[in-house]
Structures are given as C-alpha cells and as structure tokens.
N, C-alpha and C positions, 0 to 999 in steps of 0.2 A: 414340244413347246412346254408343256407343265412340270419335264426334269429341267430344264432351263431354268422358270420361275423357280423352282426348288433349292438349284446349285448356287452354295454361297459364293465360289467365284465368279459366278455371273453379275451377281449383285456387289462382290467386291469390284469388278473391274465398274460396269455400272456409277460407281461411289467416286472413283477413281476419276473417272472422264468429267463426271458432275464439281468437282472442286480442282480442272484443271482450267473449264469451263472458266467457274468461277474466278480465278486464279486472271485466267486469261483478258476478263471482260472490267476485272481491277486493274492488272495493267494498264489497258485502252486510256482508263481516267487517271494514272498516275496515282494508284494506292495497292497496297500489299497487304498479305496473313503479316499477323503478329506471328513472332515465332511458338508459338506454343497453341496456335491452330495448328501451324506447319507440324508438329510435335505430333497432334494429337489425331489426325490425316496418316499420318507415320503408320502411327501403331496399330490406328484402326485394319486402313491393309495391310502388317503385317499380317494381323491373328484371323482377319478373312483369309488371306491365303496359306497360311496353314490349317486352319477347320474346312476350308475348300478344299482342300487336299485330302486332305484325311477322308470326308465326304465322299471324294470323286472315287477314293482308293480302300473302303470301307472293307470292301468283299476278298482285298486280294492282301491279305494281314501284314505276309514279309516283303511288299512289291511298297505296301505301302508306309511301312515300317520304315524301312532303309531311305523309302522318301523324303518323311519327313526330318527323319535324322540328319539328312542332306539339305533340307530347306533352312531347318532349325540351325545350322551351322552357320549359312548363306546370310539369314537375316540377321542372327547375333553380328555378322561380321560389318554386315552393311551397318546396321544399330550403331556397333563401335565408332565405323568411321564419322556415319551421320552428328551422332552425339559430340565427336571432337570435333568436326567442323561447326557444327552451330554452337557449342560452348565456346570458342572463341570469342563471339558477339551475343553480348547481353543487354537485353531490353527493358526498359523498364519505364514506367509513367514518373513524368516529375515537371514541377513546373521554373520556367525558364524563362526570364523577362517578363514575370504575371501570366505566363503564358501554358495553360497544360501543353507538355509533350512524349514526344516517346522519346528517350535516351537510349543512344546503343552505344554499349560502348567493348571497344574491341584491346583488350592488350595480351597481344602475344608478344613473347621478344624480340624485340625489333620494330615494332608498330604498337604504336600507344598513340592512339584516336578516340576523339567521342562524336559522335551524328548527332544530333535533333531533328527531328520528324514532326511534321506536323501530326496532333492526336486526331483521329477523327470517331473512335469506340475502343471498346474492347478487345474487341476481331482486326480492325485494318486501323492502318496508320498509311500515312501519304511515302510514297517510292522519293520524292523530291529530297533533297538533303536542305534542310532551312540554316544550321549552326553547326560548322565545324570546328572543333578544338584539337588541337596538336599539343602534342605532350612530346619531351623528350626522352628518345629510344630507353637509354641508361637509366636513369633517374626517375622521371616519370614526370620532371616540373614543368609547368606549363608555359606555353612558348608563342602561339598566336590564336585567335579564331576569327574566323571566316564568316560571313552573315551573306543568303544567298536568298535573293528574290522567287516566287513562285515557278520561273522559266531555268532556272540554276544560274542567272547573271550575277556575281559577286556585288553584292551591295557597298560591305564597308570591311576595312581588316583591320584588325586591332593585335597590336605585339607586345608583350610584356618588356616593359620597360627595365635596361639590367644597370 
C-alpha cells in the first residue's frame, strides 16, 4: 500500500478518474471544460505518465530507457493529433447581444461556423448551443444565424439579406 501512495501513476490515473468524474457530473447539468482546462487535463497526464514510468522503471536503466522513448513518441503523436483537432475550434469570451459569452468559432475548409455558449466562469461554459452563425464555405461572408432557446428549440432565424 505505501508503493502505491508513492507511484505517481497511481496518482495520475487517480487525477484522471477525478476530472472524468467531473467532466461527467457537468454533462448531467448541460455545461463543459473550456478548452484550455481540457488542455491543461492533457498535459498534466501526460508528464505523470512519463515521470510514472520512469518511477516505476528507475532500476531497470535500458528496459526503461527504450520505454520511455516509446512513450515519448506515443504522446508527441497523440499531442499532434490532440492539438489539430482542438485548434480547429477556438474559444473565446465576448459579449453578444449585451450578453457575456463563449464564442467558438470553428473554420476549417469547408465549414465556417460560430457557436455561442452561454458563459457561466472561467472553467465551464454551457454544452447548449444559444447563437449560431453560418458563414459561407468559400468566402467566408455571412449568410444566416440561428437563436436557440435553453432546450435547443430554434427561437428566431435571421438571413442576410442579398
């Protein structure tokens, strides 16, 4: 039991279940990590499970060598992809009909969207989508948005007029 308490990957998995938990019990209420907890959740377990390793693999030099060299590839790789999938969608505080919000706003080629979120801190913002804007593929000019009640019932839509 006291190499347990010891082992930082006990404590990182530990870390891990505690912010899925969390994660989880936001859901329930309809709110989410801003991206840059999500970020920062990330990194934590990565560098616990490579100092866990290292830790667990201390005594056996080239068993754990060759490990981590294999870890370190693994998470760079995962990192990459992580990082281009959430760079797609950027978030940010802004206020929107007198209103603070979260804006995300997503353009990759082909898809050019903005969210609004209701703000609720720092840390979580609401999972509901409140204002969507549509942008055109090419160009990028702006083409309708979308106003969605608390429950996601379209309230009102408005089109730019050509």
């Amino acid at each position: 039991m006291k190499k347990l308490l010891k082992s930082i990957l006990f404590w990182d998995v530990i870390f891990l279940l505690i912010m899925f938990l969390i994660s989880f019990i936001l859901g329930i209420y309809n709110y989410q990590f801003l991206s840059w907890i999500k970020y920062i959740i990330i990194i934590i377990s990565f560098i616990g499970i490579i100092i866990g390793t290292i830790q667990v693999l201390r005594k056996k030099t080239k068993l754990c060598f060759i490990i981590c060299i294999l870890e370190f590839f693994i998470i760079i790789i995962l990192s990459f992809l992580l990082v281009l999938y959430y760079s797609c969608n950027v978030e940010e505080i802004v206020i929107k009909d007198d209103i603070k919000m979260i804006k995300e706003t997503h353009s990759v080629l082909l898809s050019n969207w903005i969210n609004y979120y209701d703000y609720e801190n720092i840390f979580v913002r609401s999972k509901q989508v409140k204002i969507y804007e549509a942008h055109d593929d090419y160009i990028g000019e702006y083409l309708y948005t979308i106003y969605y009640d608390e429950d996601g019932n379209v309230i009102k839509r408005e089109e730019e007029i050509r």
